[in-house]
C-alpha positions as CSV (number, residue, x, y, z in Angstrom):
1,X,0.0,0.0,0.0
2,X,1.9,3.3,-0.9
3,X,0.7,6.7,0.3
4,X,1.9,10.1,-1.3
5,X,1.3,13.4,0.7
6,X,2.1,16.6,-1.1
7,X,2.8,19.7,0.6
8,X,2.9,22.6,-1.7
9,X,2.6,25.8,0.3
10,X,4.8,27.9,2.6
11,X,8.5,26.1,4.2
12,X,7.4,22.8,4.1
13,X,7.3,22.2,-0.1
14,X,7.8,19.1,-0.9
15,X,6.2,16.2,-1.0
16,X,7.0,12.7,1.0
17,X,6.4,9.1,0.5
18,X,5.8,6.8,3.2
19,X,5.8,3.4,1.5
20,X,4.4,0.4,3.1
21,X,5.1,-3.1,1.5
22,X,3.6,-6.5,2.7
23,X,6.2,-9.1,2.5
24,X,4.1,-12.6,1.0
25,X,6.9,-14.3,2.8
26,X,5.7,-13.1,5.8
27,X,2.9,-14.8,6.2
28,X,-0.1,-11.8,6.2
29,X,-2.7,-12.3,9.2
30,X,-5.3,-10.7,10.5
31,X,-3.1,-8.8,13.6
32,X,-0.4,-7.7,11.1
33,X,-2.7,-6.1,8.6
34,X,-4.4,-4.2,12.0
35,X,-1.1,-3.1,12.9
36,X,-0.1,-1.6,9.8
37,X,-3.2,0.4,9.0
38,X,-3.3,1.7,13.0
39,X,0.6,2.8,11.9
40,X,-0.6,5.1,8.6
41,X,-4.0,6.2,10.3
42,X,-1.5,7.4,12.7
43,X,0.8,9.0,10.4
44,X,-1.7,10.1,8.3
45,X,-3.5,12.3,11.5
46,X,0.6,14.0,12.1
47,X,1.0,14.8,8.7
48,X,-2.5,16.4,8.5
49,X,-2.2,17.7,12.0
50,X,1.4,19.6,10.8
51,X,-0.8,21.1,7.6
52,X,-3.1,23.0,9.9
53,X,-0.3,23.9,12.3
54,X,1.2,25.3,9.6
55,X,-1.5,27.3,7.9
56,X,-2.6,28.1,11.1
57,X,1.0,29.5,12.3
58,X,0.5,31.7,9.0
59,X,-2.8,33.0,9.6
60,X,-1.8,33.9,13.2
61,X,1.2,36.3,11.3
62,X,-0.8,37.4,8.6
63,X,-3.8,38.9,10.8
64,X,-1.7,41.7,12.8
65,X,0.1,42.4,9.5
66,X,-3.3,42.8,7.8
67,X,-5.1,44.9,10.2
68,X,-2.0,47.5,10.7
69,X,-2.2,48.0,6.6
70,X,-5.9,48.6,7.0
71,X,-5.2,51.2,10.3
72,X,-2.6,52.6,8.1
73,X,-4.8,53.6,5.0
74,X,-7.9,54.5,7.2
75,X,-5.3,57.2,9.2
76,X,-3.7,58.4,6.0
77,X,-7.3,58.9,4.2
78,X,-8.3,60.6,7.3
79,X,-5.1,63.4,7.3
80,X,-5.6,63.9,3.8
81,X,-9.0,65.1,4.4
82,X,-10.2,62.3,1.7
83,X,-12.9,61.1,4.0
């Protein structure tokens, strides 16, 4: 079973492959099967979990950045006598 995330904004572009290969000489059961979907449910929830840490991390610096511009253009219109 192969998954393939892609992460294509901000610092963490890229992309990673987590690869996970049944052996047929291993003899596949019922508990190893368990296992190894428990392990990429698992790493599925921390890589989606690092996405929205991410975009929220950006959000979080974009908002004060945002709302100064706004304050900015409000006071200049208002000393130019625009309003």
């Amino acid at each position: 079973m192969n998954f393939l995330f892609f992460f294509n904004n901000g610092p963490s572009a890229g992309f990673i492959h987590l690869e996970m290969v049944a052996s047929a000489a291993a003899g596949l059961n019922l508990r190893y099967t368990s296992i190894n979907s428990t392990f990429s449910c698992a790493v599925m929830t921390f890589f989606c979990f690092l996405r929205a840490l991410s975009a929220l991390l950006v959000a979080l610096s974009m908002g004060p950045a945002v709302l100064f511009m706004v304050y900015d253009t409000v006071l200049n219109t208002r000393n130019t006598g625009e309003l």
